[in-house]
N, C-alpha and C positions, 0 to 999 in steps of 0.2 A: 560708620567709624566715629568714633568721639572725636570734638570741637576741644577737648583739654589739651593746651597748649605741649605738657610736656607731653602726651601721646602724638602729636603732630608733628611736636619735634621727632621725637623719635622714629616713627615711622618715616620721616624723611631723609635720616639717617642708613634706613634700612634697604630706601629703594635707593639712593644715591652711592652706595655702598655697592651695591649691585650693578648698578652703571658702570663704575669704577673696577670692577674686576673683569666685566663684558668687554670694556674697551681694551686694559692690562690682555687678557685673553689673544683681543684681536691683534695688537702689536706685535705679540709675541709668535702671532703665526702669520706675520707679515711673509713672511719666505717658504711659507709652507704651501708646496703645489697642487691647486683644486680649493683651500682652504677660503672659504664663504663668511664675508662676517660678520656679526652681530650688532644688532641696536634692541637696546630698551626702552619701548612705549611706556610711558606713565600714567596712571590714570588719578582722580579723585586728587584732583588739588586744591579743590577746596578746602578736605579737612585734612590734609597733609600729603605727603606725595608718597604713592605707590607705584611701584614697580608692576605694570598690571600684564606685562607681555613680553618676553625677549624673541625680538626675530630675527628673522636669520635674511640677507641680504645675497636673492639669487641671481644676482646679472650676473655675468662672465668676467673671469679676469682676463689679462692679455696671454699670451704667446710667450714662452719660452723655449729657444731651440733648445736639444738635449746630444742633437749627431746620432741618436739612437735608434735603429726603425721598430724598437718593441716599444717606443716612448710614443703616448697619443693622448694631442687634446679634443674635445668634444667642441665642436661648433655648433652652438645650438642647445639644443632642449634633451634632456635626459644625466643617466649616472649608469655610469660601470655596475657589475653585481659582482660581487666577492662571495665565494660558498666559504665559510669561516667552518670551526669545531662545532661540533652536536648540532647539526644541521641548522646555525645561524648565518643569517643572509646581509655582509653589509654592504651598501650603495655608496660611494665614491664619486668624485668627482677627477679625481687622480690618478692617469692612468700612466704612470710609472711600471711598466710592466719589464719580466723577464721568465726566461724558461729557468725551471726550479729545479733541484736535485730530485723532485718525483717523474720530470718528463712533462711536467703539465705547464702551462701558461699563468703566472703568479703576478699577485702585487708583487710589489718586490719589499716593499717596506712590512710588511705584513705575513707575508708568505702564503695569505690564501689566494684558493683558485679562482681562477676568472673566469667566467660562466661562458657559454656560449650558446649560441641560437638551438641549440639541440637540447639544451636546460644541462649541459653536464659538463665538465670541464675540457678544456679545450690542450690534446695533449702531442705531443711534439718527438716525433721520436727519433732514436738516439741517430748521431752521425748527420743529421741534419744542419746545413747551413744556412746563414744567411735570414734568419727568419726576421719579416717582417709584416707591419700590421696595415691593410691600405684603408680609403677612405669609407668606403663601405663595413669595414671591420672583420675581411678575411686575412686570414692567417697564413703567411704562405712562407715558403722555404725552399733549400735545392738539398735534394735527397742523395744518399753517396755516391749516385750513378750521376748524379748532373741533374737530372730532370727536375722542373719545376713540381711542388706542389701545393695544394690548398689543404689546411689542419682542421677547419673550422671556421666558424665567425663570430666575433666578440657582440656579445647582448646587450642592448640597453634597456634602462628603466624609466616611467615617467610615471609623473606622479598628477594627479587634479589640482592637488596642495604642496608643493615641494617644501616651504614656508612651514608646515607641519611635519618633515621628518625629524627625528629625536638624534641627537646626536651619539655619537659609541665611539668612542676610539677613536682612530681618525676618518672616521664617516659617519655614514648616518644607519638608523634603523628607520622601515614601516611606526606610524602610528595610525589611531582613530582618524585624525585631524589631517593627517596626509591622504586618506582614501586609498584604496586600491591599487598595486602597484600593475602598472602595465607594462608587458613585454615586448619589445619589436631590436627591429636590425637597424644597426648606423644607415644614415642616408635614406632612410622609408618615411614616409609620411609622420610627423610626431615625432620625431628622432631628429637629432643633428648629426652631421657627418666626422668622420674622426682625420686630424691630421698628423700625419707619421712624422716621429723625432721634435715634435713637440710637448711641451707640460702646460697645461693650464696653467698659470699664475693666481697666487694669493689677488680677492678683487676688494681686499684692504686697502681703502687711502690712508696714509701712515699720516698725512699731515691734520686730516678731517678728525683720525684718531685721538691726535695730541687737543686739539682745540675740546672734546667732547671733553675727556677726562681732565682738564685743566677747570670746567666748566662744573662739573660736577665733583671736584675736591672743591671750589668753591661753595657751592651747595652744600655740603656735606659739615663744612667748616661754618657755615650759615647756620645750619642745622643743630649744629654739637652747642654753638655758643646760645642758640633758643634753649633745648633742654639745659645748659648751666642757668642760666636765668630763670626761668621755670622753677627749677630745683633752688635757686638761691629764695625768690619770691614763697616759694610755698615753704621754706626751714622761715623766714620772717615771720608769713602768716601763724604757722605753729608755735613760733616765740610768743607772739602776742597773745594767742589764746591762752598760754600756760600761765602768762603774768597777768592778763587778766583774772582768772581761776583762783591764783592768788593775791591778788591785790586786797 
């Protein structure tokens, strides 16, 4: 990268700009449940500062009740699978779930199906009460006769690299960087357990949030008034050479 002052300025401009929208982003889905949130590594500050990586922050957030028993959060390691349109696949952390006008087991926010250990959606049928989802990730309900039963059982994903899923909508997709996605049942080996009438929580600290983005609109104001300097020094420089040329 070039040592010229206004390309340093600038390019500092452009990773702290980036910061500042990473953090706006994460505020903004402070209430959003399952929602993971971002930080931007910098790299090469020597010759100005670059925005060399945005990542994504996988610890867990807390526990919200919901009263709901189709509501469940993940304890532990893994993402929900959602079958979306033209057989796209998104992973979640959000299991906000309910039974759809198709009979199947839905996000609810989304309206795709939620997979289940058979690879195919998990479907509910009609006159059925009661349904809920338990720790292991079966599905159960009481059928119009009374009798207990089981629908299925909710899938999870894991990944080598979670930190490498690509973001979509309000989940993630598969990349390169993520590896492989692996399949197992809540509660198995590699998997966390699921707890009913629960939401994962945004794992946003709202206050660490404000302090970043306050920190880099400084920056960023550091940065703007280097490039006006820059630009003012090099219109002098230019002055002189033309009056010299003429003198």
């Amino acid at each position: 990268m070039s040592t010229d002052p206004l390309n340093i300025g600038l390019s500092g401009l452009e990773a702290y700009s980036t910061a500042i929208d990473v953090s706006a982003n994460n505020v903004a889905n402070v209430g959003t449940a399952g929602f993971q949130g971002q930080d931007v590594e910098f790299g090469d500050l020597y010759a100005g500062a670059v925005a060399a990586r945005i990542a994504t922050n996988n610890a867990p957030g807390g526990l919200d009740p919901t009263g709901s028993a189709t509501s469940v959060a993940i304890a532990g390691a893994g993402f929900f699978v959602l079958a979306g349109p033209n057989n796209s696949t998104t992973y979640t952390r959000d299991g906000n779930f309910s039974v759809g006008a198709n009979g199947f087991l839905v996000d609810s926010a989304s309206g795709f199906n939620v997979t289940g250990v058979s690879g195919g959606p998990i479907a509910i049928p009609a006159g059925v009460n009661g349904v809920a989802i338990g720790a292991d990730g079966s599905v159960t309900g009481a059928l119009p006769s009374g009798q207990s039963a089981t629908f299925g059982r909710v899938e999870l994903a894991a990944f080598a690299n979670p930190g490498g899923l690509l973001r979509a909508g309000g989940g993630y997709q598969a990349s390169a960087n993520s590896g492989n996605v692996l399949l197992g049942a809540p509660a198995t080996a590699g998997y966390g357990s699921l707890v009913s009438g629960f939401l994962e929580t945004s794992n946003v600290d709202l206050a660490d949030e404000f302090v970043k983005m306050i920190a880099s609109q400084a920056a960023f104001k550091a940065n703007s008034v280097s490039v006006s300097t820059g630009d003012e020094v090099l219109k002098t420089a230019i002055k002189i050479g033309d009056d010299d040329r003429t003198a």
